[in-house]
N, C-alpha and C positions, 0 to 999 in steps of 0.2 A: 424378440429374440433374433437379431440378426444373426448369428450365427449359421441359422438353417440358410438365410440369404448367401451367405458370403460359400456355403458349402455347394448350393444350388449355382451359384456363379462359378466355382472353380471347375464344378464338371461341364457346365458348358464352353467355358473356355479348353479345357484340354479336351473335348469332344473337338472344337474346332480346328484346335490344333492337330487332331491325330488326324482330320479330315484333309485328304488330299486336294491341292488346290485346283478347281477348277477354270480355271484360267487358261 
């Protein structure tokens, strides 16, 4: 079932995105 995959990818991608960049 990739789905739970591809669901678990999209919250870590907009986690990183909301994350300010430390740079």
């Amino acid at each position: 079932m990739p789905e739970r995959l591809h669901n678990l990818a999209l919250d870590l991608q907009r986690r990183l995105r909301q994350d300010p960049p430390e740079n």
